[in-house]
N, C-alpha and C positions, 0 to 999 in steps of 0.2 A: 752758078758757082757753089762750091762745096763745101763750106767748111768743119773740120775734124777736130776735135780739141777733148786730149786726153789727160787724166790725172793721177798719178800714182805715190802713195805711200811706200817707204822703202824700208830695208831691210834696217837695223842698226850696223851691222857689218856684214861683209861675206867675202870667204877667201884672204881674211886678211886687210878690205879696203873696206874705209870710214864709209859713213853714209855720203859724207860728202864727195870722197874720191866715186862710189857708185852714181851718183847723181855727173858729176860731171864728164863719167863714162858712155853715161846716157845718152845725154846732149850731145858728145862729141860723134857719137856713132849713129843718131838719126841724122843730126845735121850732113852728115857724109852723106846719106839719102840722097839728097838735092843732087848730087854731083851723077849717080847712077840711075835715078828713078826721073824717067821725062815727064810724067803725070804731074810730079809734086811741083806745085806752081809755088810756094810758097811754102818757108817754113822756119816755124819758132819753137826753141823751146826756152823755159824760164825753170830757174833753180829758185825755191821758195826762200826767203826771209824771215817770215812769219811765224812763231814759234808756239801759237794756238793749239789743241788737243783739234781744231774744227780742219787745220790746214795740211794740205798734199803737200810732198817732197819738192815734187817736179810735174811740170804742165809741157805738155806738145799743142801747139797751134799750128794746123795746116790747112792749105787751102789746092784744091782742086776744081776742074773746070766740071767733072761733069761726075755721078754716081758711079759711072765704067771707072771708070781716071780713078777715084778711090780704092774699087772694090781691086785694081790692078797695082796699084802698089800698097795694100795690103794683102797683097798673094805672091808679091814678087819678094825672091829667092834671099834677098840681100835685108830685106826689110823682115822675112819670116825668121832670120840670125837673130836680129837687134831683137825682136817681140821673144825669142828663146828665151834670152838672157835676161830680158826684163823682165818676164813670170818667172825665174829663178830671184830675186831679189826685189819684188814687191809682195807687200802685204795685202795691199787695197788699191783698185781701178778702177774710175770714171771715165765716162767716154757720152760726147755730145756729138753729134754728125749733123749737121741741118742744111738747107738749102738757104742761099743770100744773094739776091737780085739785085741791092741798091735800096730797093723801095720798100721792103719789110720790114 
């Protein structure tokens, strides 16, 4: 099992929408994911609280069954839209990819 978990700093506006309306643009448009991407076995995302200089806007939590399964819906057509628009309104991006068997 695969797990993906990304984190991005955001713009303070663009086009007109708050950080906040970007951020729930986010969420709303990976979440869609699930619905066209058979790979994505799971997936979360969280709008941050936390109003620290240390802390991200927004976290992606995904899980996939196998390295292919990742590397396929990170190349698929609907998911390389959302990654567009996200490099247009982030600043800064973390990204953890690790394998999770249970016993790790």
């Amino acid at each position: 099992m695969i797990k993906h978990i990304v984190m991005w700093k955001l713009v303070d506006s663009y086009e007109g929408k708050s950080k906040s309306e970007i951020a729930e643009t986010i969420r709303d448009n990976i979440e869609a994911l699930k619905d066209v991407i058979p790979q994505l076995k799971e997936v979360e995302v969280g709008i941050n609280f936390n109003s620290t200089d240390a802390a991200f806007d927004i976290c992606l939590y995904s899980v996939f069954d196998s390295r292919e399964d990742l590397e396929i819906y990170q190349n698929h057509p609907q998911h390389l839209k959302v990654a567009e628009f996200i490099a247009k309104v982030r600043t800064q991006r973390v990204v953890c990819d690790y394998e999770y068997g249970g016993n790790n």
